[in-house]
C-alpha positions in Angstrom: -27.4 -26.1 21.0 -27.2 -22.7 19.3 -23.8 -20.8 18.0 -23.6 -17.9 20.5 -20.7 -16.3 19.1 -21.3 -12.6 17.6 -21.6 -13.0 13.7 -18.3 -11.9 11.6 -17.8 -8.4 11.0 -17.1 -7.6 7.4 -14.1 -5.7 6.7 -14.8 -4.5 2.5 -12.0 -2.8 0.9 -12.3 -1.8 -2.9 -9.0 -1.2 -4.2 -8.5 0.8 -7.5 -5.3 -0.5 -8.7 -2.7 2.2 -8.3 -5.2 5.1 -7.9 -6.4 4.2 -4.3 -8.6 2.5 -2.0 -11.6 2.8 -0.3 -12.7 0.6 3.0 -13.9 0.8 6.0 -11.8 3.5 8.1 -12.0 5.6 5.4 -15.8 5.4 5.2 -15.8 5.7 8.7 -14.1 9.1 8.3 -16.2 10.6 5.9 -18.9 9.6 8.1 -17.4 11.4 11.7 -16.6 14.3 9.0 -20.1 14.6 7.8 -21.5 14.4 11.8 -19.3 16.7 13.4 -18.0 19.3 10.4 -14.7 19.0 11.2 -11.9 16.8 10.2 -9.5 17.4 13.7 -12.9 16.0 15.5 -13.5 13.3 13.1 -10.1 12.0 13.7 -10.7 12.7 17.6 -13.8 10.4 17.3 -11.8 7.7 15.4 -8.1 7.9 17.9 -6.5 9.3 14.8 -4.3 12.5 14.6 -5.6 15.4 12.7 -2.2 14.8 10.5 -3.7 11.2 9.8 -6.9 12.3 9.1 -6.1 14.9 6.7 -4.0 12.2 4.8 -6.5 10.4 4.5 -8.9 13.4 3.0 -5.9 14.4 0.7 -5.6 10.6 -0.8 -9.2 10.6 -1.2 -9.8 13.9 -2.9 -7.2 13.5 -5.0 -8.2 10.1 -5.9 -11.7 11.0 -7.2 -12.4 12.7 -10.2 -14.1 16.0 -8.0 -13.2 16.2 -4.2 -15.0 14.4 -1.3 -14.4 16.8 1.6 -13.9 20.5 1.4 -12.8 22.8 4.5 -12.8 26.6 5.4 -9.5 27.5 7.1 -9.6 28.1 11.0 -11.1 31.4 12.0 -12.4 33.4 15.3 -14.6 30.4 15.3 -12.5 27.5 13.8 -12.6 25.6 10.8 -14.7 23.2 9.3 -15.2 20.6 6.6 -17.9 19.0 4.6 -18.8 16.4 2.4 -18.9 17.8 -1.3 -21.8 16.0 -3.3 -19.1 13.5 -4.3 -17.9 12.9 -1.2 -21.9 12.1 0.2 -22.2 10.0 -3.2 -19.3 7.9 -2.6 -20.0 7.5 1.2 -23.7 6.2 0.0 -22.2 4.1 -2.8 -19.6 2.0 -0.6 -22.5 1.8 2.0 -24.8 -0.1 -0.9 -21.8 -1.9 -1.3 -21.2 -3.6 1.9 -25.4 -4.1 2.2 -24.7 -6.3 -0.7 -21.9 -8.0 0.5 -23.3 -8.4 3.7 -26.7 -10.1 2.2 -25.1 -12.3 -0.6 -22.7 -13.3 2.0 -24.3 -14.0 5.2 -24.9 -17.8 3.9 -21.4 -18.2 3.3 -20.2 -16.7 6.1 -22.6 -18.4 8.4 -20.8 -21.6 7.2 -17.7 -20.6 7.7 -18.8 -19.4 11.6 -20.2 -23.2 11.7 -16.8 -24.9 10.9 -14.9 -22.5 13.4 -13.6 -25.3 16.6 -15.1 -24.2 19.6 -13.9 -22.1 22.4 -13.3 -22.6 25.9 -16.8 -21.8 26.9 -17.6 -25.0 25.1 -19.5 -22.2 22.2 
């Protein structure tokens, strides 16, 4: 009989000693950022407030040598934001990042998903 359970979900943070971090809801961020070109709708997307989300664009600009997101202030037809080249090369490199986690890890975690009891379903 066959595990039917959903694989794990990898959760990668990279943390920079006293400088930062960078993981997954950050990432995600930059990505909603990059898609809609607005950081109030990228929070939207993610259930965050625009207070959060700006926070969370401070801490990473300011944890980066050159900023990852810059924005226009609100006008007659709103603001906006965008991924600087920094901000698109550091989105790409944590990407490559959990690829490679995700493929050097799959056996592992596979066995750690086979040694899980089962649940109530009898999977």
């Amino acid at each position: 009989m066959s595990d039917t359970r959903p694989p794990p979900v990898y959760k990668l943070r990279l943390v920079f000693g006293e400088i930062g971090m960078i993981g997954p809801g950050k990432a995600a961020l930059l990505d909603h950022i990059a898609q809609t070109g607005s950081i109030a709708a990228a929070g939207r997307a993610m259930g965050m407030s625009y207070k959060r989300a700006w926070q969370l664009v401070e801490t990473m600009n300011a944890m980066f040598r050159d900023p990852v997101v810059t924005r226009a202030r609100g006008g007659a037809q709103g603001g906006s934001a965008t991924l600087t080249p920094t901000g698109q090369e550091v989105l790409a490199a944590y990407r490559r990042f959990e690829a490679a986690c995700h493929s050097a890890g799959a056996p592992h975690a596979e066995h750690l998903q086979s040694l899980l009891r089962k649940d109530e379903a009898g999977r």
